[in-house]
DRENDO-1510 file (C-alpha; in Angstrom, 1 decimal, always signed):
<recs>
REC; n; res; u; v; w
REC; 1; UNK; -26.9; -37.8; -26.0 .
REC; 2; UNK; -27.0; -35.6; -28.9 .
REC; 3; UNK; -30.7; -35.2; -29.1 .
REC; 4; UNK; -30.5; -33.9; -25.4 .
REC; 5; UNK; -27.8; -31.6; -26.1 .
REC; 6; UNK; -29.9; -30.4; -29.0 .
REC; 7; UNK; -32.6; -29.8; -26.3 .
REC; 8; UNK; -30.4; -27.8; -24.3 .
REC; 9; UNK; -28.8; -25.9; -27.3 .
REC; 10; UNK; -32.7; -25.1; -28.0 .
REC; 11; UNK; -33.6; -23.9; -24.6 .
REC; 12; UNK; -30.4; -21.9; -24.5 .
REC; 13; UNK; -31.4; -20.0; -27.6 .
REC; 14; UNK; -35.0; -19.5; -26.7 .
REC; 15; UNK; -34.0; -18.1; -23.2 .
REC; 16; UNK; -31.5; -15.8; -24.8 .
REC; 17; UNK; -34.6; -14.3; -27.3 .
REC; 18; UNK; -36.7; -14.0; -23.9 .
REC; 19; UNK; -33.7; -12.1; -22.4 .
REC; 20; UNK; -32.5; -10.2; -25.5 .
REC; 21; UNK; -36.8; -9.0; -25.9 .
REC; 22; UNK; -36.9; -8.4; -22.4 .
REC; 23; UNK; -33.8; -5.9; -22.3 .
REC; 24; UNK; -35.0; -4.3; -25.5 .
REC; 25; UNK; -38.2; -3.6; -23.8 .
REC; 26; UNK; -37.1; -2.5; -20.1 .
REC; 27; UNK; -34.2; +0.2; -21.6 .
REC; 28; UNK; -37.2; +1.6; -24.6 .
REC; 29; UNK; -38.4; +5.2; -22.7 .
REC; 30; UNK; -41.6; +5.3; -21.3 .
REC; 31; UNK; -43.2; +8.9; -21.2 .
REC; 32; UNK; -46.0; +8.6; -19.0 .
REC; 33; UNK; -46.9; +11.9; -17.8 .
REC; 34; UNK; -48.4; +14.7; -19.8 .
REC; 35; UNK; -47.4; +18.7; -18.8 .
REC; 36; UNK; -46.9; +21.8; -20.3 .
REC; 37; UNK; -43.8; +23.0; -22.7 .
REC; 38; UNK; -40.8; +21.9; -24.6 .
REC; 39; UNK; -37.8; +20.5; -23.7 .
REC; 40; UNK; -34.0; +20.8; -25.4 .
REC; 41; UNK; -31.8; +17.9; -24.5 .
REC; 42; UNK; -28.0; +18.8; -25.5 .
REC; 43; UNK; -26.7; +15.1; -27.1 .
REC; 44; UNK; -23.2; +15.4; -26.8 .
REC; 45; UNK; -21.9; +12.5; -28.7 .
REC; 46; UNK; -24.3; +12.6; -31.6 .
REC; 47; UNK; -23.6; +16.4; -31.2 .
REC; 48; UNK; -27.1; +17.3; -31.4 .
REC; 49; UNK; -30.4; +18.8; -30.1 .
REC; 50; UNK; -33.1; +17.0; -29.0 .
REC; 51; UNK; -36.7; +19.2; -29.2 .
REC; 52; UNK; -39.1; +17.2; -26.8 .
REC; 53; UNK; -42.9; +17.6; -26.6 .
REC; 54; UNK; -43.8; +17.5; -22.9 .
REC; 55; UNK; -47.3; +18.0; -22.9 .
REC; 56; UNK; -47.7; +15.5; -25.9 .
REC; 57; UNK; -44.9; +13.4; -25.1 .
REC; 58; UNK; -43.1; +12.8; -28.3 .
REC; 59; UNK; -40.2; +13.8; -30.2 .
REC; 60; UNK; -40.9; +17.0; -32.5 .
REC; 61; UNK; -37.3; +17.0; -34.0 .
REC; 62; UNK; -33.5; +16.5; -33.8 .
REC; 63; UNK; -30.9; +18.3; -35.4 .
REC; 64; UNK; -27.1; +18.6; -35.6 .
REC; 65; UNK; -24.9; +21.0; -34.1 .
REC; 66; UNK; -21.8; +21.8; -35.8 .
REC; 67; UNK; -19.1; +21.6; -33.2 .
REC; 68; UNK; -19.9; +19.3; -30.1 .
REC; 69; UNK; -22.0; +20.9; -27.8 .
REC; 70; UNK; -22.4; +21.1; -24.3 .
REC; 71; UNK; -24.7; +23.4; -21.8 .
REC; 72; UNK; -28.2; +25.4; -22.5 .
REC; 73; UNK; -29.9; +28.1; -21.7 .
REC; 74; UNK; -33.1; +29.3; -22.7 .
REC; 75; UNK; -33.8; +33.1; -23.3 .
REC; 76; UNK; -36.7; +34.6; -20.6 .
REC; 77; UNK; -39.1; +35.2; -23.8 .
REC; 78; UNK; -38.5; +32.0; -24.6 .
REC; 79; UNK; -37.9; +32.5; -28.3 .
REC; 80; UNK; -34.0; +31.6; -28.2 .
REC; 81; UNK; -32.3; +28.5; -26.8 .
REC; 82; UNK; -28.3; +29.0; -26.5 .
REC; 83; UNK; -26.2; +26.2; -26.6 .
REC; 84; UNK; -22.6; +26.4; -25.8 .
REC; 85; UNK; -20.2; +24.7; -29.0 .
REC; 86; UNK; -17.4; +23.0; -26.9 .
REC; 87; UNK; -15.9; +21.0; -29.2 .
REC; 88; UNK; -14.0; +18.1; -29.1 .
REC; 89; UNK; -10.3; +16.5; -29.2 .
REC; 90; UNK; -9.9; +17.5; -32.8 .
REC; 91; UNK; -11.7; +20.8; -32.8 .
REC; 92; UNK; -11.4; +23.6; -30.7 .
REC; 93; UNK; -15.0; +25.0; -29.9 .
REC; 94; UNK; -15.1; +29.3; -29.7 .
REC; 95; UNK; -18.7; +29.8; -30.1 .
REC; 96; UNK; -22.2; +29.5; -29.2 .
REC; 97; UNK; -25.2; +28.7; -31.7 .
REC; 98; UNK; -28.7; +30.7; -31.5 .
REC; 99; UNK; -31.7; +28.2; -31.8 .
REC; 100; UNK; -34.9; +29.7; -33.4 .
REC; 101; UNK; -37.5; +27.9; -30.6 .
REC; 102; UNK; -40.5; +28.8; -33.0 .
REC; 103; UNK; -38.6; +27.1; -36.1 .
REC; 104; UNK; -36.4; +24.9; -34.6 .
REC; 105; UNK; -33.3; +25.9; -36.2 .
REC; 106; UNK; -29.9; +27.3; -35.6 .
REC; 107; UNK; -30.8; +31.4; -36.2 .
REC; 108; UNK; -27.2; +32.2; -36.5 .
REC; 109; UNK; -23.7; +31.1; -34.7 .
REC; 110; UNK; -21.6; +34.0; -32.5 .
REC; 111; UNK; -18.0; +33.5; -32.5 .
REC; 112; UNK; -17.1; +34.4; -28.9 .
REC; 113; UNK; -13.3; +34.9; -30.0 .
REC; 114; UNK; -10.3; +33.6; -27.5 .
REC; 115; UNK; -12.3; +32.3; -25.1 .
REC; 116; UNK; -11.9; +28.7; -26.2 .
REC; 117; UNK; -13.8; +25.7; -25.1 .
REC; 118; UNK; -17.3; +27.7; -23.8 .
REC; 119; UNK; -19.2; +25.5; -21.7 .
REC; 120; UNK; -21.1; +26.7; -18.8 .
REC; 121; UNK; -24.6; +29.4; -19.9 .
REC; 122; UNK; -27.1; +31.4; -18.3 .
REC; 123; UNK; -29.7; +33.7; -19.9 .
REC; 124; UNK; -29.6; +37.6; -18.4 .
REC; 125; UNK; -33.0; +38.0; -16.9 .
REC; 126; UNK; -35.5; +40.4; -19.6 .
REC; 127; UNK; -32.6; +40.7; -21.5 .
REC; 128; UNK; -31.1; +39.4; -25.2 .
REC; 129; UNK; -27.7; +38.7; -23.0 .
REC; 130; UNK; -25.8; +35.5; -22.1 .
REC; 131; UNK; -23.4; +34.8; -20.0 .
REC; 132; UNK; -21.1; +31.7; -20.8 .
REC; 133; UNK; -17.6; +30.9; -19.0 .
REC; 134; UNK; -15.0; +29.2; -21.0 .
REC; 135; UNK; -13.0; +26.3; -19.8 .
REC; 136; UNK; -9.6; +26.9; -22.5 .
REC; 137; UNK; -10.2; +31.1; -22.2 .
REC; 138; UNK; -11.1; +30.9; -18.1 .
REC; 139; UNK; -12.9; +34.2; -19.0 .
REC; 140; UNK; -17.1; +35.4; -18.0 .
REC; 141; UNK; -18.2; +36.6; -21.2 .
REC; 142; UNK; -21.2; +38.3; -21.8 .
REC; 143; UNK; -23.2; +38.1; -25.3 .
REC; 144; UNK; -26.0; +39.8; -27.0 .
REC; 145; UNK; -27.6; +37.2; -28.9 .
REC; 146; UNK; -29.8; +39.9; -30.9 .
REC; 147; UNK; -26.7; +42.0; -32.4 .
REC; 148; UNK; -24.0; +39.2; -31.9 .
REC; 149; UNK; -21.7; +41.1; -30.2 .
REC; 150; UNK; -19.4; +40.3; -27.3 .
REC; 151; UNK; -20.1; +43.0; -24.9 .
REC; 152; UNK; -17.7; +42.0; -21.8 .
REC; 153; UNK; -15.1; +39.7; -21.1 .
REC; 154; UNK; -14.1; +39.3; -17.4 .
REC; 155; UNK; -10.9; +36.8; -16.2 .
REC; 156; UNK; -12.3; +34.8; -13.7 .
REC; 157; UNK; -8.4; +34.7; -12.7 .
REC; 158; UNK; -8.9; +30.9; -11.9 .
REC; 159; UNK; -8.4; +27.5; -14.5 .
REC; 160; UNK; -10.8; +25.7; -15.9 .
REC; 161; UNK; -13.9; +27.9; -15.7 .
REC; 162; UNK; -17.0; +25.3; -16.0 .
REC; 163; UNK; -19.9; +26.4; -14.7 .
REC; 164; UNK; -22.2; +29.8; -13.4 .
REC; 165; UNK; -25.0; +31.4; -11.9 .
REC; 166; UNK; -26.2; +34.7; -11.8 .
REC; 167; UNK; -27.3; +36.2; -8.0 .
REC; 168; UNK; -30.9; +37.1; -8.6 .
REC; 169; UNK; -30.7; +40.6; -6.9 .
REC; 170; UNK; -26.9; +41.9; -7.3 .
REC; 171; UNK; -25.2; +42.2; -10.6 .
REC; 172; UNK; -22.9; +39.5; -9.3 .
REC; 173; UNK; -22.5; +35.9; -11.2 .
REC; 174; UNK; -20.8; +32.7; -9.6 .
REC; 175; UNK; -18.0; +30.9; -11.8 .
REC; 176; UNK; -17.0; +27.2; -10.5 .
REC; 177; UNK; -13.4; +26.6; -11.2 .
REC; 178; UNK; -12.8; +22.9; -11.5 .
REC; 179; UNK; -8.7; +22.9; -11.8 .
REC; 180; UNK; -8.5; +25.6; -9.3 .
REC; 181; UNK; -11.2; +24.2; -6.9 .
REC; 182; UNK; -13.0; +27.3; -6.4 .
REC; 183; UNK; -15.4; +29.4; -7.2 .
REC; 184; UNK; -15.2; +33.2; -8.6 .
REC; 185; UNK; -17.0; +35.9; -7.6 .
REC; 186; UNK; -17.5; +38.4; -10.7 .
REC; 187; UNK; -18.8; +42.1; -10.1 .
REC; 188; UNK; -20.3; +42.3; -13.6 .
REC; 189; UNK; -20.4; +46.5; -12.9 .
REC; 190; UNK; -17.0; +47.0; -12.5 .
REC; 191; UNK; -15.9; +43.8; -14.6 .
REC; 192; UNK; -13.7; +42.3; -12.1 .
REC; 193; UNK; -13.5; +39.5; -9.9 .
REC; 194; UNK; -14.4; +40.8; -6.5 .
REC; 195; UNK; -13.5; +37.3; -4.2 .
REC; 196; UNK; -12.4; +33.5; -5.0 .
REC; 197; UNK; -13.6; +31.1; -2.7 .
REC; 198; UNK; -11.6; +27.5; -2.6 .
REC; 199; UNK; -14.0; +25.3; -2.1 .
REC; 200; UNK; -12.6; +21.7; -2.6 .
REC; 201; UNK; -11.3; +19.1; -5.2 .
REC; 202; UNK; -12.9; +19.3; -9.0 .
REC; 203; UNK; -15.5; +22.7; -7.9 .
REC; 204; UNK; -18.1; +22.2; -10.5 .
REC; 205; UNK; -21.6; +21.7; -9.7 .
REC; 206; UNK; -23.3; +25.2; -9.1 .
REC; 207; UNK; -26.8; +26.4; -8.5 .
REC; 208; UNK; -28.2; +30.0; -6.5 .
REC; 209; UNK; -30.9; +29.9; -4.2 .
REC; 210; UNK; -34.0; +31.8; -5.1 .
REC; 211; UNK; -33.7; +34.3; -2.7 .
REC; 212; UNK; -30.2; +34.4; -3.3 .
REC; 213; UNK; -28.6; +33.8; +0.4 .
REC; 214; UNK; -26.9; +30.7; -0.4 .
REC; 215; UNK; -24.5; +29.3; -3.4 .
REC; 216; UNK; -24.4; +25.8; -2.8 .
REC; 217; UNK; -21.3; +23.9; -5.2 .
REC; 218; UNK; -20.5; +20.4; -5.8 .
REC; 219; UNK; -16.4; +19.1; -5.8 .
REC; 220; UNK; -16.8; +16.4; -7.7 .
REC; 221; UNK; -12.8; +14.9; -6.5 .
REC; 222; UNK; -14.0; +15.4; -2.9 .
REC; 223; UNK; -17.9; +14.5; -3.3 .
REC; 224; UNK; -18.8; +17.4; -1.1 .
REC; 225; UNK; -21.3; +20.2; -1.3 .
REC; 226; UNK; -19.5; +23.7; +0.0 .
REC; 227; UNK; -22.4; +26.0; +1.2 .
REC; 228; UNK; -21.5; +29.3; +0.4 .
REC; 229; UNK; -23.3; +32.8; +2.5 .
REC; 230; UNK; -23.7; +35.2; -0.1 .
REC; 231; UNK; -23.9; +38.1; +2.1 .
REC; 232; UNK; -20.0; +37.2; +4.0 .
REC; 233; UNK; -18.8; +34.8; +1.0 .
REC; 234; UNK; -18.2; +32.4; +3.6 .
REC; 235; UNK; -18.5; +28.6; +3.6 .
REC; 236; UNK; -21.3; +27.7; +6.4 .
REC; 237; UNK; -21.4; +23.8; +5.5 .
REC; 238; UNK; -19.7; +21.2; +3.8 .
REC; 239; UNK; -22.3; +18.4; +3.1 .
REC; 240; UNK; -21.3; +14.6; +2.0 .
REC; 241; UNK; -22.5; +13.6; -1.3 .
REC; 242; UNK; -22.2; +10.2; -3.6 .
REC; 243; UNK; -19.4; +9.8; -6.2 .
REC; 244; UNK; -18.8; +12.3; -8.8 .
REC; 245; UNK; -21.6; +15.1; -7.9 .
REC; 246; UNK; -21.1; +17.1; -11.3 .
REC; 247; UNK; -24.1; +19.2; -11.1 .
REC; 248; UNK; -26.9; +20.1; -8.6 .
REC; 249; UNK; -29.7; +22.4; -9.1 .
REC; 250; UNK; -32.5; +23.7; -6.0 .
REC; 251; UNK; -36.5; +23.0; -6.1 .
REC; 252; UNK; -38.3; +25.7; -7.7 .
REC; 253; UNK; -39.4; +26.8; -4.1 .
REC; 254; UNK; -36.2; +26.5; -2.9 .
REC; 255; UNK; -36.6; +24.2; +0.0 .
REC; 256; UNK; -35.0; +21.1; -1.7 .
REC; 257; UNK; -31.3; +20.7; -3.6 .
REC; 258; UNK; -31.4; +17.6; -5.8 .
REC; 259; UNK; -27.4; +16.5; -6.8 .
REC; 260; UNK; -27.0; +13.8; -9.7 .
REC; 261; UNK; -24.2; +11.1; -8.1 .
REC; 262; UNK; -22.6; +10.2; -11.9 .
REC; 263; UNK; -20.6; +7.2; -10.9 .
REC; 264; UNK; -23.3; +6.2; -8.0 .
REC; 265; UNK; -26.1; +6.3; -10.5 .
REC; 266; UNK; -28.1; +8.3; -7.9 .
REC; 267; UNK; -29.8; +11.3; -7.4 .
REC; 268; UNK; -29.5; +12.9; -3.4 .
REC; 269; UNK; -32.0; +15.0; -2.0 .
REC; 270; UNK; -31.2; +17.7; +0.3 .
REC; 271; UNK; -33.2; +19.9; +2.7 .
REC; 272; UNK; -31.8; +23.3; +2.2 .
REC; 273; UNK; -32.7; +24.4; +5.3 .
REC; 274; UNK; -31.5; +21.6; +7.8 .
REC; 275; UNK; -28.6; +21.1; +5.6 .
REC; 276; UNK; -29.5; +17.3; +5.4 .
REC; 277; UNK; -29.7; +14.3; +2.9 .
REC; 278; UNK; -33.5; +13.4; +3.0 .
REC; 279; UNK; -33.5; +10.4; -0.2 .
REC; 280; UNK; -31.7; +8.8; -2.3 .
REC; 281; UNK; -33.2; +8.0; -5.1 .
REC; 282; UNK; -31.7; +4.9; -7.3 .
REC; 283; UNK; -31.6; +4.9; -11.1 .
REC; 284; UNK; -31.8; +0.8; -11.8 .
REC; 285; UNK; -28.7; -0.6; -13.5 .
REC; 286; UNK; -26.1; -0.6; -10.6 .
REC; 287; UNK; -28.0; -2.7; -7.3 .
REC; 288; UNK; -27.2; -5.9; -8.9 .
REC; 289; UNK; -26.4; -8.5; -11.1 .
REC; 290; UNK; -30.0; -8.9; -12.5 .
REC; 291; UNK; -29.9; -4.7; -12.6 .
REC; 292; UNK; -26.9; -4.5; -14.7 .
REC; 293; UNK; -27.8; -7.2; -17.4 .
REC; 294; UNK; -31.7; -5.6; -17.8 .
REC; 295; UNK; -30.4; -2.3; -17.4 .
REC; 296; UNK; -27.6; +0.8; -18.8 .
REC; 297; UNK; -25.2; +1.6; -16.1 .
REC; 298; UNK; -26.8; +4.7; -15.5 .
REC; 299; UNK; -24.5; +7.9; -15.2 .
REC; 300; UNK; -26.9; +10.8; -14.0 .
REC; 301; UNK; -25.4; +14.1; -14.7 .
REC; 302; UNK; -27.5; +17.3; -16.4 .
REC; 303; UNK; -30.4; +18.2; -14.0 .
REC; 304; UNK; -33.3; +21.0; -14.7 .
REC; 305; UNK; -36.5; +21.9; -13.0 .
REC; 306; UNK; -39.9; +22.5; -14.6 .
REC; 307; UNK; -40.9; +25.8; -13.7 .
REC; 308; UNK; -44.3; +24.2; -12.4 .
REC; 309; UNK; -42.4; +23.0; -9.5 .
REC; 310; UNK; -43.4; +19.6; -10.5 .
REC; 311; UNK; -41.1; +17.5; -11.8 .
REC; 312; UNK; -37.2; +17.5; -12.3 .
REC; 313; UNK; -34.7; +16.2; -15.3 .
REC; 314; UNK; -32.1; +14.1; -15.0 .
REC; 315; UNK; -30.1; +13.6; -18.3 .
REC; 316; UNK; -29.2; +9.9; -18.0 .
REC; 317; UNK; -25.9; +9.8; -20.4 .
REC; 318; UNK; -25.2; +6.3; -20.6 .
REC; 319; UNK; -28.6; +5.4; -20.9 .
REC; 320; UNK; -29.3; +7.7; -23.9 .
REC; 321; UNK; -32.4; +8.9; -21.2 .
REC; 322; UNK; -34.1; +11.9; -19.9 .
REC; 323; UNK; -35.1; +10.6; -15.9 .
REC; 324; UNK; -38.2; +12.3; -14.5 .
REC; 325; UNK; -38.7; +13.0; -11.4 .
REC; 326; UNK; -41.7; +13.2; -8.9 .
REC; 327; UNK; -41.0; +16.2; -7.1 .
REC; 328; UNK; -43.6; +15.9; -3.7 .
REC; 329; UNK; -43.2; +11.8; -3.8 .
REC; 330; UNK; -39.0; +12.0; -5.4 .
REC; 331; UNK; -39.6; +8.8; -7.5 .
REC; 332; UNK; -38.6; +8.1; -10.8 .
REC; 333; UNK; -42.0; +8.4; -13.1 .
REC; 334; UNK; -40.9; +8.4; -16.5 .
REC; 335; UNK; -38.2; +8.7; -19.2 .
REC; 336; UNK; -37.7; +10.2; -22.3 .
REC; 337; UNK; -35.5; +9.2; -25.9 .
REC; 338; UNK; -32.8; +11.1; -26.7 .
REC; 339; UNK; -29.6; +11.2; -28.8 .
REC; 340; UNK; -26.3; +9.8; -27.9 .
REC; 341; UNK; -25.0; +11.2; -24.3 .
REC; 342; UNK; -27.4; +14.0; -23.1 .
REC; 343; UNK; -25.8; +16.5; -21.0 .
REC; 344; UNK; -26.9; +19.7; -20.9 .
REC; 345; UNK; -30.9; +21.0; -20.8 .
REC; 346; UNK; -33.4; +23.8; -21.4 .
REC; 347; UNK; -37.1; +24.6; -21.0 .
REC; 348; UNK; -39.2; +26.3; -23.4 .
REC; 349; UNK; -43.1; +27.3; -22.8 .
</recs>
């Protein structure tokens, strides 16, 4: 009796070494592909930046950030990254840290005042300006990196100000407004908000069109998309998504809009023009039983296109993964290391 239980006791453990080597090996990233330019993953736990090699597919460095960090954005001359300093429950981010691309190192830090909590960042096309909207301040304001100064601040007149885009061809920018489900519309000439658009529970996914017609936004409370006419500021279509869309973001040639599901663990793809769900693409760790044990439950959130057209990034923050994406077959092809909870994303040449 007890050399059979022995038996089993010895089966049992060498089973649980397969298993325990077999995990280890299915969640290690596997960069597989090989293209051009750098890529900076925002870690927000291990409050971080992660500075990825694409076309040699390694890690070149990772350094700390101060005060937690959040969002991106990467300068058009591609000498600056932006990242937005948050914070967390003990410290009260108000600033936004300048990355050196060519050094890899924070250039300086611009202290953006009382507009607390910054989060959301774009970069001012041929221009040293950033835009970031603040989730404490609920204000648009608008930073010159080169001389650090804060040039505007504009009240979105909304709560909660998460996310924006900039219209490509009116000096115009889009806030989402997650407590207010809306979105702002901000004349950036005359400094004022020129329409707010309710939209639907927890507004906060937001992404332009390239040739600017369209603002499509994600309520993450509802799990909708509101299409948004740019022209009328109208809402032409409500689209259904998965749970928790936080962010979206369109296809380079603007014919697809690809919207991470965080608490479905899925990506869905959109034609923008028929207004329709065309995939669903799965990240493994949620189907089942056998998923969830060799698997992260995955929580897709940050998303970016390579300017290529190519491929997209999903920042996979449970995983501690960068999910890349096929763009002409929309499969999962690879996956990149990063630091605890990656969130936010740029691209460098």
């Amino acid at each position: 009796m007890m050399k059979r239980i022995k038996q089993l006791v010895f089966v049992g453990v060498i089973l649980l070494v397969i298993l325990m080597i077999s995990v280890f090996v299915i969640r290690r990233p596997s960069y597989t592909i090989q293209t051009n330019g750098k890529l900076y993953i925002v870690n927000k736990l291990s409050s971080s930046i992660t500075v990825f090699d694409l076309f040699k597919g390694e890690k070149l460095t990772e350094f700390p950030i101060e005060v937690l960090p959040h969002e991106a954005t990467a300068l058009d001359n591609h000498q600056r990254v932006v990242i937005t300093n948050y914070g967390d429950q003990t410290i009260v981010g108000k600033s936004i840290s300048v990355i050196n691309t060519k050094t890899n190192k924070i250039e300086k830090i611009i202290d953006i005042e009382e507009s607390i909590r910054p989060h959301g960042i774009v970069a001012f096309p041929n221009s040293n300006n950033v835009g970031v909207v603040t989730d404490g301040g609920n204000d648009l304001v608008v930073v010159n990196v080169e001389t650090g100064i804060v040039e505007k601040r504009i009240s979105t007149e909304q709560v909660v100000s998460h996310l924006l885009v900039l219209d490509p061809h009116k000096p115009i920018a889009y806030a989402t407004n997650i407590n207010s489900g809306s979105v702002s519309v901000i004349d950036l000439l005359e400094e004022k908000v020129i329409k707010i658009i309710p939209c639907g529970k927890g507004t906060e996914g937001i992404d332009i069109t390239p040739d600017g017609k369209e603002v499509w936004v994600t309520n993450n409370k509802k799990e909708s998309i509101s299409v948004i006419n740019t022209e009328t500021y109208q809402i032409t279509d409500v689209l259904a998504t998965g749970e928790e869309p936080l962010r979206l973001k369109f296809s380079i040639d603007g014919k697809i809009c690809m919207v991470p599901n965080s608490r479905d663990g899925t990506i869905s793809v959109y034609d923008r023009y028929l207004k329709e769900q065309i995939k669903t693409i799965s990240i493994p760790g949620k189907k089942n039983l056998f998923e969830k044990v060799l698997y992260h439950t995955p929580r897709p959130v940050g998303i970016l296109m390579h300017p290529n057209g190519l491929y997209a990034f999903v920042a996979n923050s449970n995983a501690d993964k960068i999910e890349v994406i096929d763009m002409k077959t929309f499969t999962l092809i690879s996956t990149i290391g990063t630091g605890r909870v990656p969130d936010g994303l740029a691209f460098v040449e």
